[in-house]
Rosetta silent file (secondary structure, phi, psi, omega in degrees, C-alpha in Angstrom):
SEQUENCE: XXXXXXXXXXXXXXXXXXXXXXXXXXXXXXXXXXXXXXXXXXXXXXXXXXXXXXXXXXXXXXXXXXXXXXXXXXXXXXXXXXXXXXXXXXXXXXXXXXXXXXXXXXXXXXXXXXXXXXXXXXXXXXXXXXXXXXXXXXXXXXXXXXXXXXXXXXXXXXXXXXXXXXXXXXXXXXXXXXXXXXXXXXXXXXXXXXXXXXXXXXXXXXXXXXXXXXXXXXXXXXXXXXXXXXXXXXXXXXXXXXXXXXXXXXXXXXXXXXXXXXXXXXXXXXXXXXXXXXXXXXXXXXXXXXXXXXXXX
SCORE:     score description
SCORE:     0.000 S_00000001
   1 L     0.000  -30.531  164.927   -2.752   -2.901    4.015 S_00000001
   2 L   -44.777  -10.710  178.673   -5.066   -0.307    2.387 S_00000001
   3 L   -86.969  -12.639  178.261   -6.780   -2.779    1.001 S_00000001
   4 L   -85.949 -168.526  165.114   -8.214   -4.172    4.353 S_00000001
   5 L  -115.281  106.185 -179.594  -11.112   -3.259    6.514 S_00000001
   6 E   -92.241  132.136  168.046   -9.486   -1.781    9.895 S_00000001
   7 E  -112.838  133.553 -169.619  -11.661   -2.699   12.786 S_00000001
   8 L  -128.589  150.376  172.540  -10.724   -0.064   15.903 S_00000001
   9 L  -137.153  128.159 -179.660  -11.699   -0.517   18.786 S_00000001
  10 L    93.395   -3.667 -175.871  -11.173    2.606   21.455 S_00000001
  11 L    68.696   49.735 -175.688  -10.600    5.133   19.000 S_00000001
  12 L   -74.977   -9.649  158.769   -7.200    4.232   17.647 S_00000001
  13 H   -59.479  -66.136  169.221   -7.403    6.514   15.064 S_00000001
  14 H   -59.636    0.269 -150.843   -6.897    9.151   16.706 S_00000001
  15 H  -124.234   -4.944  177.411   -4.281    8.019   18.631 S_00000001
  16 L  -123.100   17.474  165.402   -1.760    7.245   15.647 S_00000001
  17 L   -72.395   -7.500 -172.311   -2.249   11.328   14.500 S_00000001
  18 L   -44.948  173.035  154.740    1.114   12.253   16.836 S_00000001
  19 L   -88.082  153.276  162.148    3.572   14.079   15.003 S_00000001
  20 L   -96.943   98.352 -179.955    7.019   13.077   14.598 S_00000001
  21 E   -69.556  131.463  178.110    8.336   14.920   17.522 S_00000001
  22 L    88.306    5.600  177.597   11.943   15.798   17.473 S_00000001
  23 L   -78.825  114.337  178.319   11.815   15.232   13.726 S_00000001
  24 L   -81.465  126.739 -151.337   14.212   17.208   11.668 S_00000001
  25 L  -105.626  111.630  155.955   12.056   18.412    8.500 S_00000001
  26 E   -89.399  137.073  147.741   14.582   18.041    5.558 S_00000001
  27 E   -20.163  -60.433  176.728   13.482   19.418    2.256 S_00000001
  28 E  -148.438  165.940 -174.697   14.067   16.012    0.917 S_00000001
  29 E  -127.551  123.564  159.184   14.688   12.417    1.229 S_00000001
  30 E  -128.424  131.722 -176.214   15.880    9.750   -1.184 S_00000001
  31 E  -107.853  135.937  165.164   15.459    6.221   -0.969 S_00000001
  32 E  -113.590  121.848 -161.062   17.410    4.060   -3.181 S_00000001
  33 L    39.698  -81.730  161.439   17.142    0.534   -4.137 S_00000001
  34 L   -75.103   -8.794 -129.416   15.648   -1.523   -1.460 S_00000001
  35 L   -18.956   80.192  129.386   15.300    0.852    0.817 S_00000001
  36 E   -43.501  112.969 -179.172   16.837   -0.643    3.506 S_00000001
  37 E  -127.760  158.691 -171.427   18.499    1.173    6.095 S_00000001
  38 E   -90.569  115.889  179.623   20.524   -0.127    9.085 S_00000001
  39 L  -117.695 -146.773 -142.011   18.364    1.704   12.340 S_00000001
  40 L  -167.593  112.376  138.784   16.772    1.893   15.855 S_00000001
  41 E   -83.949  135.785 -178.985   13.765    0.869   17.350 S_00000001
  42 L    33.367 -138.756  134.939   14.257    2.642   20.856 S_00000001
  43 L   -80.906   40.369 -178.195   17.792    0.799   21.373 S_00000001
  44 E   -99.309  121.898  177.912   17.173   -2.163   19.680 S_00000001
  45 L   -68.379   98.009 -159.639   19.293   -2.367   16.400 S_00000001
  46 L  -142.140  151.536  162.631   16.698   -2.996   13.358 S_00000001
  47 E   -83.418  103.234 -155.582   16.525   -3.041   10.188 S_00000001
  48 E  -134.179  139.780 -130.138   13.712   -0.339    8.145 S_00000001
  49 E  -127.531   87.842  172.510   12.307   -0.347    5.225 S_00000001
  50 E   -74.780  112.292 -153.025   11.302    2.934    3.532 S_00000001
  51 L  -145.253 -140.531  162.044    8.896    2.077    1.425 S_00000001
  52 L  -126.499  -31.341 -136.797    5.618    3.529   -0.669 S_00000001
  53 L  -115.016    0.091 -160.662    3.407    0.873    0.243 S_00000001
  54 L  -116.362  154.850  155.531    3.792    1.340    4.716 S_00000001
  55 L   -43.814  167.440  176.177    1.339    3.209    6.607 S_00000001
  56 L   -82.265  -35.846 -173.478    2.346    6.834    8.241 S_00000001
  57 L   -97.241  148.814 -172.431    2.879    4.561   11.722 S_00000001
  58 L   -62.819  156.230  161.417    5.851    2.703   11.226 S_00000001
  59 E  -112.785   78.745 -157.868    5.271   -1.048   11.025 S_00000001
  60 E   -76.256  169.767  146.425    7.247   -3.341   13.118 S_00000001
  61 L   -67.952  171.455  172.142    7.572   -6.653   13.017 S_00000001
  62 L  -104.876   20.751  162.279    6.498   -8.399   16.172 S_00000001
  63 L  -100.871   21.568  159.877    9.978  -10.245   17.196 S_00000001
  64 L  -107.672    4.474  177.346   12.096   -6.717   17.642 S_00000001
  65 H   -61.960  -54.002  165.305    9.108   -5.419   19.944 S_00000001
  66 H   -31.796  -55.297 -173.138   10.266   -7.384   23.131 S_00000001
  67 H   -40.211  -55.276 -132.479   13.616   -5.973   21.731 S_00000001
  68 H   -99.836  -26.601 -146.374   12.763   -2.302   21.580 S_00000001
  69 L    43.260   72.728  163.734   10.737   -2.520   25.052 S_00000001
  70 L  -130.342  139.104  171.020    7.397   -1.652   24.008 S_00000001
  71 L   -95.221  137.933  130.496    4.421   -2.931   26.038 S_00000001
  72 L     8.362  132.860 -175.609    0.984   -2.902   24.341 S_00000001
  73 L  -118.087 -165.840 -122.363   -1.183    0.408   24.890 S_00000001
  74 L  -102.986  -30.980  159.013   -4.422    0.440   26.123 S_00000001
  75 L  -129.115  163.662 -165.862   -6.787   -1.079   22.984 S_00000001
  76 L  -121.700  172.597 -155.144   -5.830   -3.308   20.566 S_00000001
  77 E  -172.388  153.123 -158.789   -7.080   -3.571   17.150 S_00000001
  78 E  -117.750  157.373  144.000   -7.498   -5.919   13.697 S_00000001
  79 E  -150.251  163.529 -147.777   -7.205   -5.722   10.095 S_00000001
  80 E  -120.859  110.236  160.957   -8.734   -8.075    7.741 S_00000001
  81 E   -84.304  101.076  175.717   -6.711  -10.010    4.790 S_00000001
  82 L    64.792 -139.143 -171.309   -9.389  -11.477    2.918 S_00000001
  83 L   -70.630  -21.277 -152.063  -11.163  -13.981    5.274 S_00000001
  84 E   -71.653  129.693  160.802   -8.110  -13.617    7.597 S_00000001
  85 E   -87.438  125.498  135.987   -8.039  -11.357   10.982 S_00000001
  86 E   -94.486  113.117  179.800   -4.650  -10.123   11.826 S_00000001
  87 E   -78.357  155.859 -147.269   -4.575   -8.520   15.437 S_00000001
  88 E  -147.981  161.558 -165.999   -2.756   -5.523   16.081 S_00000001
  89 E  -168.201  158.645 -164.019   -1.263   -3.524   19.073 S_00000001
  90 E  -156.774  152.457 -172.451    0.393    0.123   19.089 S_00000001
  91 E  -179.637  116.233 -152.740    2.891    2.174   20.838 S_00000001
  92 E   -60.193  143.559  166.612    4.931    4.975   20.657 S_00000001
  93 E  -145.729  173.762 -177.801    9.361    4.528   19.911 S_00000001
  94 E  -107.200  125.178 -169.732   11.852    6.647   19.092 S_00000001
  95 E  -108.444  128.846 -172.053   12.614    5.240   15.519 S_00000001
  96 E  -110.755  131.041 -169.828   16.392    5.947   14.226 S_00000001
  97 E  -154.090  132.949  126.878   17.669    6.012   10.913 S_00000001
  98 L    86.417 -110.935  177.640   20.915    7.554    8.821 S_00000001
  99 L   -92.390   -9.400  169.089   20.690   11.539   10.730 S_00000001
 100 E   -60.947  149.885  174.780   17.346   10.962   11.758 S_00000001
 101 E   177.227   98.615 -162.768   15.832   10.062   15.035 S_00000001
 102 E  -135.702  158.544  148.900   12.129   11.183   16.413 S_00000001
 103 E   -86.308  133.562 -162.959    9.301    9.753   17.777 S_00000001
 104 E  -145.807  156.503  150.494    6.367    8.052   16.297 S_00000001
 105 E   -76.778  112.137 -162.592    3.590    6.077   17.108 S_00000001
 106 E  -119.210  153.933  164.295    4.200    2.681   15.854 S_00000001
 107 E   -85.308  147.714  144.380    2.225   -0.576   15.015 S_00000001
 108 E  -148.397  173.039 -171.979    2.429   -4.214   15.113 S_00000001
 109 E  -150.758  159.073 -171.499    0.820   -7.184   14.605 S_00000001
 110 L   -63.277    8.532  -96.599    0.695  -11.174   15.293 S_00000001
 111 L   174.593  117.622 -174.851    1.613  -11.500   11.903 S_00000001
 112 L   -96.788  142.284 -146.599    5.476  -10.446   10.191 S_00000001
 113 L   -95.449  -43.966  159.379    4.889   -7.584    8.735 S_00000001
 114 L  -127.128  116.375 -159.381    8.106   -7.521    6.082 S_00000001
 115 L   -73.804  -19.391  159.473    9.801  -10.491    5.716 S_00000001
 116 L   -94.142  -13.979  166.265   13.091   -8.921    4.974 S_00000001
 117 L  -120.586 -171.014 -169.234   12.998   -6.404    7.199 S_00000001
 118 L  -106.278  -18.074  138.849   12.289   -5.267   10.651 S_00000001
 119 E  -159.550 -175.394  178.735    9.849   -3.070   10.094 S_00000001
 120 E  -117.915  158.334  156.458    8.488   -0.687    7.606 S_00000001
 121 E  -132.658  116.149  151.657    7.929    3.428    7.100 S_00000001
 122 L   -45.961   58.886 -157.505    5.616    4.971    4.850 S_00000001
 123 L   -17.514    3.446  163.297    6.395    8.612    3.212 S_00000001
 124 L  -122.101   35.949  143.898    3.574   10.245    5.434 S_00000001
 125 L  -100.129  -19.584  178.782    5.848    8.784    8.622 S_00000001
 126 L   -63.934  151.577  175.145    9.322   10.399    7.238 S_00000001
 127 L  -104.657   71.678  152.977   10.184   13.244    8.707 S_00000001
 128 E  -163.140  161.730 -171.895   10.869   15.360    5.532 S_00000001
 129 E   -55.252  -38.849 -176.907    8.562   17.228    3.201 S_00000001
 130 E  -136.001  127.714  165.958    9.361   15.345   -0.042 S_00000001
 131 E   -97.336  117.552  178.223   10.156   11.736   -0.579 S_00000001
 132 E  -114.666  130.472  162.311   11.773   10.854   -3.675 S_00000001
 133 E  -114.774  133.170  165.891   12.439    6.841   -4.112 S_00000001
 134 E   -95.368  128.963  137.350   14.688    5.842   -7.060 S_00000001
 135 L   -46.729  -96.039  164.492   13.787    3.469   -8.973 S_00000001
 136 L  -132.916  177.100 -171.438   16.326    3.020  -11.760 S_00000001
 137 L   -59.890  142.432  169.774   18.364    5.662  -13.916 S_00000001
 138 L   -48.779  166.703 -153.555   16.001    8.642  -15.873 S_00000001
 139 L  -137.293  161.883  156.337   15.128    7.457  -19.486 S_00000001
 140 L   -84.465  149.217  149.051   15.231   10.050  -22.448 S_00000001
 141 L    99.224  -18.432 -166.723   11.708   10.068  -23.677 S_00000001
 142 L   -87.748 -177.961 -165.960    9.845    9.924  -20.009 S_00000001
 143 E  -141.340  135.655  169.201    7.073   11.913  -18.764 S_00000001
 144 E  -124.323  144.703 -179.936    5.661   12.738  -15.159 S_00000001
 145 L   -98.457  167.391  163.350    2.301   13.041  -13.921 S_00000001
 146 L  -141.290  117.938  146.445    1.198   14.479  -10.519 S_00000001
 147 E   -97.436  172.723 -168.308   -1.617   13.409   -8.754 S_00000001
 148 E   -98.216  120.543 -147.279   -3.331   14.309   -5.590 S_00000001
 149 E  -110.482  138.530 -179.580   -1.304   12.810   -2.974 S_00000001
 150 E  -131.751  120.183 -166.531   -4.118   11.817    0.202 S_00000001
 151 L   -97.134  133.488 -165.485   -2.232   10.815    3.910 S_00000001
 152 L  -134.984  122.297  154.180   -4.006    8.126    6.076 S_00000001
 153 L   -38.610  -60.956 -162.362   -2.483    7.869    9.794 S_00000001
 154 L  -116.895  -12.962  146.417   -2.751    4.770    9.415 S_00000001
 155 L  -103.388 -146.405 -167.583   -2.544    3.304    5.595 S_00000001
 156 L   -93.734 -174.231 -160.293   -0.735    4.225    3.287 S_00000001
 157 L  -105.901  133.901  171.193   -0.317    7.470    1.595 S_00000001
 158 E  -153.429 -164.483 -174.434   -2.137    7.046   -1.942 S_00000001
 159 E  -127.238  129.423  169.428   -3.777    8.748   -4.927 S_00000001
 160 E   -96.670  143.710  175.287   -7.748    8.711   -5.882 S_00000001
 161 E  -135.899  129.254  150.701   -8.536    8.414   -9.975 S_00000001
 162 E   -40.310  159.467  166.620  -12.666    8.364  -10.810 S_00000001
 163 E  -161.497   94.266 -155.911  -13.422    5.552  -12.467 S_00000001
 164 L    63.104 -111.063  177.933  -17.020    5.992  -13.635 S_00000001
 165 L  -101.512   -8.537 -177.584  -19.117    6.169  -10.518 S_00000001
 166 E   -97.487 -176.202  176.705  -16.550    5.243   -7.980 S_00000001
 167 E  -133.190  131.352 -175.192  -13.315    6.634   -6.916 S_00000001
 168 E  -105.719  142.241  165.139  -10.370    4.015   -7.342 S_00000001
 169 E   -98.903  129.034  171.782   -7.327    4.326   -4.492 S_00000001
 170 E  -121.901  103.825 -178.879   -4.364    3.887   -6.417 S_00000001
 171 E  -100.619 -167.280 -140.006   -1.246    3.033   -4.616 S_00000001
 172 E  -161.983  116.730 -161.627    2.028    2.327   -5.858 S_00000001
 173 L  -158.756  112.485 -154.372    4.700   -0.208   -4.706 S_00000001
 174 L   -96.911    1.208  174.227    7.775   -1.741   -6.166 S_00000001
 175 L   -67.219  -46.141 -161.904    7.758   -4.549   -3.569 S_00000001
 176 L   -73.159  165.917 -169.947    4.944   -6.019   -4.728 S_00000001
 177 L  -103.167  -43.178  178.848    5.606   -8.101   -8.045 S_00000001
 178 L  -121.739  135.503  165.079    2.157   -7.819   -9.516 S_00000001
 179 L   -73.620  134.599  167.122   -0.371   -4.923   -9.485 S_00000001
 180 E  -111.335  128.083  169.271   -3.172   -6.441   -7.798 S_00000001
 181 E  -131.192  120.152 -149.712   -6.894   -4.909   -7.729 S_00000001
 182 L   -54.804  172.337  178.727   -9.367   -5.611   -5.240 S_00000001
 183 H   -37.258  -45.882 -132.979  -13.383   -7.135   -6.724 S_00000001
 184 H   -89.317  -52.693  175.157  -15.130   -4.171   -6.571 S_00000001
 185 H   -20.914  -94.458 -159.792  -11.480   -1.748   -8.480 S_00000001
 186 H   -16.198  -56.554  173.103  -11.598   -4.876  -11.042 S_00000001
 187 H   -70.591  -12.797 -175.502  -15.592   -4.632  -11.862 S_00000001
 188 H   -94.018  -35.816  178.883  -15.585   -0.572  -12.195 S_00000001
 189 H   -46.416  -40.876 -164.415  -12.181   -0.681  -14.391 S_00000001
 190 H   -84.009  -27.011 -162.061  -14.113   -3.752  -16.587 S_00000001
 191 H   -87.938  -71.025  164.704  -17.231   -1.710  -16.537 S_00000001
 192 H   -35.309  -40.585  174.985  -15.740    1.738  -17.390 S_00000001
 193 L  -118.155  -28.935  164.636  -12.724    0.263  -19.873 S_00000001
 194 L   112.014  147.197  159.006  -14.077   -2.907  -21.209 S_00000001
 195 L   148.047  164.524 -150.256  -12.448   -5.805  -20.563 S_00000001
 196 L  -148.782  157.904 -176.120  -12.674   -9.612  -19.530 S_00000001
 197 E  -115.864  165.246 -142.573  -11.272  -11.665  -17.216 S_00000001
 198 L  -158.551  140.767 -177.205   -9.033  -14.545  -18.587 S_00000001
 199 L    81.760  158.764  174.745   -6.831  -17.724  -17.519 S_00000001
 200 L   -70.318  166.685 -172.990   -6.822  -19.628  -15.141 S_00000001
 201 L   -70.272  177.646 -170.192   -6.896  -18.842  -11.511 S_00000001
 202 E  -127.775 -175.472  133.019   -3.631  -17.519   -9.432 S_00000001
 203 E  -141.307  157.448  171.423   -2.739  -16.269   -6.567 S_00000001
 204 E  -147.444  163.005 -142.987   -1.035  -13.086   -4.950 S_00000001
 205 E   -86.230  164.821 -177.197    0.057  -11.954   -1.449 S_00000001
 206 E  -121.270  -62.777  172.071   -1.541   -9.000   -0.647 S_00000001
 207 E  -156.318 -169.214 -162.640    0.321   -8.530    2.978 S_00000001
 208 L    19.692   61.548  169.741    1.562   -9.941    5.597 S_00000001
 209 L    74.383  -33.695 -179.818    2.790  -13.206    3.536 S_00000001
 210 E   -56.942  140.346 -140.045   -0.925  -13.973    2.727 S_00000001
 211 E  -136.519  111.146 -168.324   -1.295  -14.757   -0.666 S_00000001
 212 E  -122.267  143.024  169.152   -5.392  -14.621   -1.882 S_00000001
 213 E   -20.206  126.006  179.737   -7.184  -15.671   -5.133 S_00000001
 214 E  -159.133  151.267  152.300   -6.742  -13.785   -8.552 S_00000001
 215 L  -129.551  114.355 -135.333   -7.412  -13.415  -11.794 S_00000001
 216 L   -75.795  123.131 -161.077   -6.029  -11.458  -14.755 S_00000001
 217 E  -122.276  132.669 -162.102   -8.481   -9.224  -15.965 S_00000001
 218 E   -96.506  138.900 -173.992   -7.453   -8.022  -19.750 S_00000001
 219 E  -116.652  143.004  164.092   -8.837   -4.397  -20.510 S_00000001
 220 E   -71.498  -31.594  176.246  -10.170   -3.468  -23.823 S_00000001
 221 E  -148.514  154.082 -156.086   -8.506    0.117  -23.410 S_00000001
 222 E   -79.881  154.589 -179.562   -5.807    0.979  -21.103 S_00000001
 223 E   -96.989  154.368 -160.797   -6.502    2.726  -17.566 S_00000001
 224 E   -97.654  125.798  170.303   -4.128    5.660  -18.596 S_00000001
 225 E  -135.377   88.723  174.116   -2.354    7.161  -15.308 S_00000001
 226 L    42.572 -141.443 -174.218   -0.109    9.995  -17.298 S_00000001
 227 L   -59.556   -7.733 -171.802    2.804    7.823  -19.038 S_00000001
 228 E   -82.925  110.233  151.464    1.667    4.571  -16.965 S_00000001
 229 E  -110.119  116.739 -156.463   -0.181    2.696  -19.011 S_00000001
 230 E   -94.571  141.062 -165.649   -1.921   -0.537  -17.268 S_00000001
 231 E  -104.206  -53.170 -156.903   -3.402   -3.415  -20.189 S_00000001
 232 E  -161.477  155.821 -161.045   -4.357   -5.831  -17.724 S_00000001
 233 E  -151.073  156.245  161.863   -4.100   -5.930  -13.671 S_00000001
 234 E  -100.415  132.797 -154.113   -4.815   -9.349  -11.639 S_00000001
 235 E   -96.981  132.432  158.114   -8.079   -9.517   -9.838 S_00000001
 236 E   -72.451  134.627 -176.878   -9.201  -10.676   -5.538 S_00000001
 237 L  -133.238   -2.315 -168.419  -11.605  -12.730   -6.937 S_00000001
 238 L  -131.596   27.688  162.150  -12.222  -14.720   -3.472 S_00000001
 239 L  -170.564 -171.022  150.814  -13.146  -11.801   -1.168 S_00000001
 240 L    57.263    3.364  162.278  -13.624   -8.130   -0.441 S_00000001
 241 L   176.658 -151.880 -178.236  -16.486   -7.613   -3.387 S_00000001
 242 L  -124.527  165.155  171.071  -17.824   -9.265   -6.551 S_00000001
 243 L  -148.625   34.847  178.783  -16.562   -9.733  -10.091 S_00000001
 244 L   -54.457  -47.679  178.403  -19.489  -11.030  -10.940 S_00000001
 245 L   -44.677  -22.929  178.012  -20.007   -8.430  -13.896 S_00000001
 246 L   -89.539  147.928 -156.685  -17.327   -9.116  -15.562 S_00000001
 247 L   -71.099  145.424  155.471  -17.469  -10.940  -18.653 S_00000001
 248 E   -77.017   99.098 -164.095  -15.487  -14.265  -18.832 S_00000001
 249 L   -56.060  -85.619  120.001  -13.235  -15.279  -21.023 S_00000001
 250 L    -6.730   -2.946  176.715  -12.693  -19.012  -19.237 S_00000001
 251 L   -58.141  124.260  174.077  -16.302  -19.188  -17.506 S_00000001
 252 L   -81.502  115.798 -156.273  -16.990  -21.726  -15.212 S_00000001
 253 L   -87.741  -18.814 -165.308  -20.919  -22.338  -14.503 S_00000001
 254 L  -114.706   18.781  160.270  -20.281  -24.072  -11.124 S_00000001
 255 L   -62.148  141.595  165.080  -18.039  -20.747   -9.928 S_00000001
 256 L  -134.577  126.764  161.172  -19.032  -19.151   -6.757 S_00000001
 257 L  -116.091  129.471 -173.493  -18.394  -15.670   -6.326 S_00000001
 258 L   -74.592  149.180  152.654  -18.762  -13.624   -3.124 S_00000001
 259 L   -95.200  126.874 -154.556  -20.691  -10.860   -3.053 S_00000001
 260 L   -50.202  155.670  168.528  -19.862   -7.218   -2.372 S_00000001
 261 L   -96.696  153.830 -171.795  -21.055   -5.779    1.128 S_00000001
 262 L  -103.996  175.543  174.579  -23.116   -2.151    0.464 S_00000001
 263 L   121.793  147.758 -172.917  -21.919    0.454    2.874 S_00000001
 264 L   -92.236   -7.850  164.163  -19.519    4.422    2.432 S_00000001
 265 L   -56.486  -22.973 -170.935  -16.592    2.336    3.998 S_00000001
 266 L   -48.067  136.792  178.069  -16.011    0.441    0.366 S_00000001
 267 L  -147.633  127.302  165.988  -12.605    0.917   -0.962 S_00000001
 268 E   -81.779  104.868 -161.203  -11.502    0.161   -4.506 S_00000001
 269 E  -120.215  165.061  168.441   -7.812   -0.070   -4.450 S_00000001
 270 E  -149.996  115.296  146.021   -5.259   -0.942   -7.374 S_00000001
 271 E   -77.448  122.890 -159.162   -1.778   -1.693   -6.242 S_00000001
 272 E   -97.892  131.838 -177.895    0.527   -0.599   -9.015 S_00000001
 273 L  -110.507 -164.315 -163.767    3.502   -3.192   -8.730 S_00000001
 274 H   -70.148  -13.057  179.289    6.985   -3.707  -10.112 S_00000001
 275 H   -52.072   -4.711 -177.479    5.243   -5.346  -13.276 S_00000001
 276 H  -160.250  -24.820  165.665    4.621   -1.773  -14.665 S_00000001
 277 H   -45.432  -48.682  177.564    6.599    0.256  -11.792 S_00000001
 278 L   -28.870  -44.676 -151.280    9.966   -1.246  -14.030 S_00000001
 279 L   -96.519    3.827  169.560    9.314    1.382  -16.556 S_00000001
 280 E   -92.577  116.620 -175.294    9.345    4.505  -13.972 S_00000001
 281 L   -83.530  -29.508  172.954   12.870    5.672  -12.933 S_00000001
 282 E  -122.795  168.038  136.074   10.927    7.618   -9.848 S_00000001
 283 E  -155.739  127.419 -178.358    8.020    8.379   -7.328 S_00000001
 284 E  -103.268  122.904  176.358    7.935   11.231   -5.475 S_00000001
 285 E   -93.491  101.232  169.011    5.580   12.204   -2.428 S_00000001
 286 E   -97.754  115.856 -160.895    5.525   15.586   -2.051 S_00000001
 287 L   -88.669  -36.919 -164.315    3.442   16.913    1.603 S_00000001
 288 L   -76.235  -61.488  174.190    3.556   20.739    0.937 S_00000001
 289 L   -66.254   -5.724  155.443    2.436   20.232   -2.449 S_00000001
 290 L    72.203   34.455  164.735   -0.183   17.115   -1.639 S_00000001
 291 E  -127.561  161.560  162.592    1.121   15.584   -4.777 S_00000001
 292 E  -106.547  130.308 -165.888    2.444   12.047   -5.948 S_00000001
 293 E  -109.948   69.019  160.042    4.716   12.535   -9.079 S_00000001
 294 L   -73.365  134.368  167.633    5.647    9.511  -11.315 S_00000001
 295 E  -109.280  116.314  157.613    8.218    9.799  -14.236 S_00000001
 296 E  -145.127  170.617 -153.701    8.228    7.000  -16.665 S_00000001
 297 L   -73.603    0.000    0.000    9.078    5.874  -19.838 S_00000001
C-alpha cells in the first residue's frame, strides 16, 4: 500500500498515531512461515497475518467488520491503486493474538485486503520491540545488513536507499512473488545503474488483488542492498510516473506512456519480493534500534 497516494480527508493521520494500549512490550517476536495466527477482532474469531508488507494499523478485511462490531468513525478516506480508488474507513478494536491482546486503531476498506486472511499487522503495529520473521533455516556463508528502519502510522514500516538524486523506499515482503518498482524507482535505478527495459509486457498485483502493468527492467550493475543483490526488478509502467527514460530493449513507437506528476509527495518504492527474499533466512525490525536487518546468502 506504500506505493499509493493516500487521500485524507479530516486529518486521519493523526488519528491512527494511538498506541497499542494494554500492549505487553516483549523483547521479541517471531513470525514463522505464513504468519498466520488463529485471533480476535473484538470477539469475532479471525484469522491475522503478521506480515512485513501491513501498515502499523492493522488491516481488516471488510466481511469480519460487521463481525467484530465496528461502526465507521467520523471521516472516511481513499487510497489509489494505479487508476483505481479504494475507499477506506477506520476504527479502533481490541486485536488478539497467541498472549497478546491490546488495542489499536484499525483500517478497512471496500476492497479484501488479504485474500487468505482476515486481516493483516505490520511490525510497527506489534506490540514488541523487535520483530524477527523466519524465513527459512540460516545458510553458512550469509551476511546481514542493517538499514534505517522508518515507521509510517499508516504504511508500512520501510527502509530509504539514495539512488542518485532521489531517495528510493525499499520495502520488503515475502508475500509478494515478484519485486515490483513503481515508474519513477524504475527510471532513477535505470538512470543511476544502467539498464534497459526488456520483454514483453506483464502484469503484477500490487494490493488489494489488483494486478497493474509491468515490465522487467534488466540493470547493467546490480542495486547492491548488503548481500541482496537485485539484476533486474519488474516495472508500473501504466501509472504512478514515467519510464519514459529508459532505454528499450523491445521499443514500440506507437507506446504511450504516462507521465510523472511534479510535487514533494513523490514516492519511489521497490518492493523486494520472494523472487530474491528466497535467498534470506531472516528480516528483522528492530524499534529501539530504528533498524531493518536482513541475513542472506
Amino acid at each position: 500500500m506504500q506505493a499509493h497516494r493516500l487521500l485524507v480527508a479530516g486529518g486521519l493521520a493523526l488519528g491512527l498515531c494511538g498506541s497499542a494500549t494494554g500492549a505487553r512490550k516483549d523483547a521479541e517476536l517471531i513470525v514463522r512461515g505464513d504468519g498466520i495466527y488463529d485471533g480476535r477482532v473484538n470477539d469475532a474469531p479471525a484469522r491475522l497475518r503478521l506480515t512485513p508488507w501491513a501498515p502499523s494499523a492493522p488491516t481488516l478485511n471488510d466481511d469480519i467488520v460487521p463481525k467484530a462490531g465496528l461502526h465507521a468513525g467520523l471521516f472516511g478516506f481513499a487510497v489509489k491503486v494505479g487508476p483505481t480508488k479504494v475507499r477506506g474507513n477506520t476504527s479502533v478494536a481490541r486485536m488478539s493474538f497467541g498472549k497478546y491482546s491490546y488495542r489499536r486503531r484499525v483500517v478497512w476498506f471496500d476492497r479484501r485486503y488479504d485474500a487468505g486472511a482476515d486481516g493483516a499487522l505490520g511490525p510497527g503495529g506489534l506490540p514488541a520491540e523487535v520483530i524477527r520473521f523466519e524465513l527459512r533455516p540460516a545458510q553458512g556463508g550469509e551476511r546481514t545488513v542493517a538499514l534505517t528502519m522508518i515507521e509510517n502510522h499508516f504504511r508500512p514500516t520501510y527502509a530509504r536507499v539514495p539512488m542518485g538524486k532521489r531517495n528510493i523506499i525499499m520495502l520488503f515482503d515475502p508475500q509478494h512473488e515478484t519485486t515490483v518498482a513503481t515508474a519513477g524507482a524504475g527510471a532513477a535505478l535505470a538512470e543511476v545503474l544502467g539498464g534497459q527495459l526488456s520483454g514483453a509486457q506483464g502484469s503484477a498485483e500490487v494490493a488489494f488483488g489488483i494486478r497493474r502493468p509491468v515490465r522487467t527492467l534488466k540493470l547493467e550493475r546490480p542495486l547492491q542492498i548488503g548481500p541482496l543483490s537485485l539484476t533486474q526488478v519488474a516495472v508500473r509502467i501504466g501509472d504512478g510516473g514515467s519510464v519514459a527514460g529508459i532505454k528499450d530493449a523491445d521499443a514500440d513507437p506507437e507506446e504511450v506512456v504516462v507521465s510523472a506528476k511534479g510535487g514533494e509527495d513523490r514516492r519511489d518504492v521497490v518492493i523486494v519480493g520472494r523472487d530474491h527474499l528466497a535467498r534470506c533466512s531472516s528480516i528483522v525490525f528492530d524499534k529501539k534500534a530504528k533498524q531493518i536487518r536482513l541475513s542472506c546468502a
